[in-house]
Steps between C-alpha positions, in 0.01 A plus 500: 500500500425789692470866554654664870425896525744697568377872443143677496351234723260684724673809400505700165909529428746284425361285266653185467352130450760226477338177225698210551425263238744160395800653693483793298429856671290795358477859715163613423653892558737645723361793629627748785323505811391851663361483837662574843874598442660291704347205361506603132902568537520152642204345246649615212844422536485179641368250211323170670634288255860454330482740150686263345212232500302650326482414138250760360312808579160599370433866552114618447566846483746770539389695876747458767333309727545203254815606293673704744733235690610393144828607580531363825461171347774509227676632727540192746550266180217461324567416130174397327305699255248768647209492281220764389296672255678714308353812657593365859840492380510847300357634817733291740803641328382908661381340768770259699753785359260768707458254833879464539598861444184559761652239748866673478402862505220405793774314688754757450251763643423309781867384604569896529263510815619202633884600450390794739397295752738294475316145381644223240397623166256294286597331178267549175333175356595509205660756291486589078759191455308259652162619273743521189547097603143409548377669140745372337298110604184649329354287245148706369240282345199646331076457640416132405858365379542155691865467652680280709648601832637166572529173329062334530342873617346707242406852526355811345340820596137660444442868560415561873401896437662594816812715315669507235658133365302346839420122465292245672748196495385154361738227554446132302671234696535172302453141618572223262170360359323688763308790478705847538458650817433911453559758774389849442668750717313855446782763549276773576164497368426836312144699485258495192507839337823636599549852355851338313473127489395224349226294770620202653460145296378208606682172541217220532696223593654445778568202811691758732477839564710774627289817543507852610293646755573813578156666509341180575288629814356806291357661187605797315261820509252469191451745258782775655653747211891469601552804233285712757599369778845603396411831449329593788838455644676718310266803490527478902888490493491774248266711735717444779780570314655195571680203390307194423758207591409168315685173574442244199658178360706639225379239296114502467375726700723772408412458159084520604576787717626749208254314214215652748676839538606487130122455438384766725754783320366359166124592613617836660409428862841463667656789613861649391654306780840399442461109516879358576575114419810430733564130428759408207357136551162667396672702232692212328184263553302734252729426237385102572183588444553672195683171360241286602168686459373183303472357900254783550128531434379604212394835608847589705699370195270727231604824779861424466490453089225818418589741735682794318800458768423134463538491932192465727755512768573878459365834531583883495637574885618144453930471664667178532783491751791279500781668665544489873554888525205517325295352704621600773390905429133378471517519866579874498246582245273732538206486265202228515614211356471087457768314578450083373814324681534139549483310713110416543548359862731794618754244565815571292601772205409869465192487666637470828693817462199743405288316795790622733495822409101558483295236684512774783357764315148558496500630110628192420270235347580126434337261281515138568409301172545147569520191744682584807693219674462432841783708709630705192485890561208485227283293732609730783406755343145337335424420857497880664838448675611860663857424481717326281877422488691572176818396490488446825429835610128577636263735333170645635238472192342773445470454107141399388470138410263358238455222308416481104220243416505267203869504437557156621678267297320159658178377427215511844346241590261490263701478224770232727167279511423528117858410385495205712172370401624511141858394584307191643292374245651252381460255804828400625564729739720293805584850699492860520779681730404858573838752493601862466241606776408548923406196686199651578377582169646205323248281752163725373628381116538170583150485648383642185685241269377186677186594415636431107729212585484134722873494482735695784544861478828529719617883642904370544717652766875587428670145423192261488513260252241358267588210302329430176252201618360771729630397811721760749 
């Protein structure tokens, strides 16, 4: 019995843990990998393990970095069930659809430029076919239902409060007349007081552990207003008269971006700036959210069933933009405006296509409002760079670049410290492996844990092995 890492070790994307267990195989995810492009072409197309071997997958939650190489994975024969909270798969179904239209249409785009110059054109991963495949191995279980992947491993999900239908992952392994042997993998771990969900629960028992720790080396600024953050923003843009580009995760973040700017309108602060949502992922995700506003907290969930329109995730000046033509104008457009586009790492979709055409103009204003991976154009841009390549082209930046505190969707330090203290208490903790994070600041966590634990806190590379006696 044993677990071998295959994604998100020492790096945030990708994620992918592969649990051996009594010749039986369970994918822990199958995320896609965004880093350097060379190596996420290669990374994500080249599986380190047959497909077919694998007998189950347990998905924690619906982002792409652990749902997004879905397809890839049916795809080169894999024919077990793919299971998930029913969210995760209402979500999935928008989602894997949107990736492989993204990884045609981005693909097609590119192959133009390289037909010019005469190069081999690329191949998309996956295309709608090949997502069509992979949802149609969904099997959705609801928060607390025990289920069994394979034949002696038992499973459910508790709310992880990091999106919508997220799960920490607790897997029962059975042993005869011997006591079970639990491993809790954490998915992402969520934040406490989330504008929209429900805070993360608590699993107390647990002798392995799988855990997140992508803010491990730092806390979150105390006591900053988001809401005026926000609009401090927008009042500049709308001085300038210019447009306010914001790159978010079309699920989540999207959703907290326009619940602030639907609660600024409501108390009469926010200008009459046109505020354009170009993302149909983001538009087709609100419906989920709709169907499932029982996930929510209390207060979100009220919002959605008293308001008059019954949507906190609307406003007067409010446009959502689906077709391509569409979107496209926005470029010409010649008011002040917001423009919410996915994706939140400037790495694929819509996005990419408004950068292009205003990260060199000075009027222009983007927004980062998330974790930015290392060598995505996000991070680039995060980290002051003065040029940037966009589909392979290079671009001076001359765009202002900012940064909107308290939008994460992962717990600091802090609170990575408190869930594993109560994750712990039980007492038979054997090990903790740190994932989805940098070397660098996986190593200040695990410093911090040990002071909480005797037993090894291991930070695995990219194919390590642990087996479940604790030994590498």
């Amino acid at each position: 019995m044993h677990v071998r890492f295959w994604g998100a070790a020492r790096t945030v994307t990708g994620s992918m843990h592969l649990l051996e267990v009594g010749g039986q195989r369970i994918l822990l995810d199958c995320g896609l990998y965004q880093g350097i492009r060379k190596d996420a072409f290669r990374r994500n197309r080249e599986l380190p393990f047959d497909a077919k071997s694998i007998d189950a997958v347990v998905l924690s939650h619906a982002h792409i970095d652990h749902s997004g190489n879905l397809p890839t994975l049916v795809k080169n024969g894999f024919k077990g069930k793919i299971h998930s909270t029913s969210p995760t798969r209402s979500l999935s179904i928008h989602m894997l659809l949107d990736s492989a239209h993204i990884q045609v249409k981005d693909v097609e785009y590119v192959n133009k430029r390289r037909l010019e110059k005469k190069q081999t054109p690329f191949e998309p991963l996956y295309e709608q076919e090949d997502a069509i495949h992979a949802l149609k191995r969904f099997s959705e279980h609801e928060f607390g239902e025990y289920f069994s992947p394979v034949p002696n491993v038992e499973c459910r999900f508790h709310i992880a409060g990091h999106m919508l239908g997220a799960a920490h992952v607790e897997l029962v392994i059975q042993r005869g007349s011997s006591r079970p042997l639990r491993l809790l993998f954490s998915g992402d771990i969520g934040r406490h007081n989330s504008p929209i969900l429900k805070d993360p629960s608590i699993v107390a028992e647990t002798d392995f552990l799988i855990m997140e720790a992508t803010y491990g080396d730092r806390k979150h600024p105390e006591e900053i207003n988001t809401e005026s953050e926000l609009l401090k923003v927008v009042l500049d843009v709308w001085e300038q008269k210019g447009k306010l580009i914001i790159p978010a995760f079309s699920v989540g973040r999207t959703q907290e971006i326009v619940f602030y700017l639907n609660n600024l309108r409501n108390k009469g602060k926010l200008p009459p700036i046109k505020t354009f949502l170009d993302s149909p992922l983001a538009i087709d995700a609100h419906t989920v959210f709709q169907q499932y506003f029982d996930e929510l907290n209390d207060t979100f969930a009220r919002r959605i069933l008293d308001e008059d329109d019954n949507d906190p995730l609307s406003f007067p000046d409010f446009y959502l933009v689906r077709k391509v033509e569409d979107s496209k104008a926005l470029n010409s457009f010649a008011e002040p405006c917001i423009i919410i586009s996915a994706s939140g790492m400037c790495e694929a979709g819509r996005v990419l296509h408004h950068l292009r055409n205003h990260i060199s103009k000075p009027s222009t204003t983007v927004l980062l409002t998330g974790f930015q991976a290392p060598h995505t154009l996000g991070r680039q841009l995060e980290e002051g760079a003065k040029q940037v390549n966009i589909f392979g082209d290079p671009f001076d930046v001359h765009a202002n670049i900012c940064k909107l505190p308290g939008t994460s969707g992962h717990a600091d330090q802090t609170e990575l410290i408190e869930w594993f203290k109560q994750v712990t208490t039980a007492g038979h903790l054997q090990w903790t492996a740190l994932v989805h994070c940098e070397f660098e600041c996986a190593t200040v966590l695990a410093e911090q844990l040990r002071k909480y634990t005797r037993q090894q806190v291991y930070i695995p590379n990219r194919g390590d092995e642990i087996s479940l006696d604790g030994h590498r």
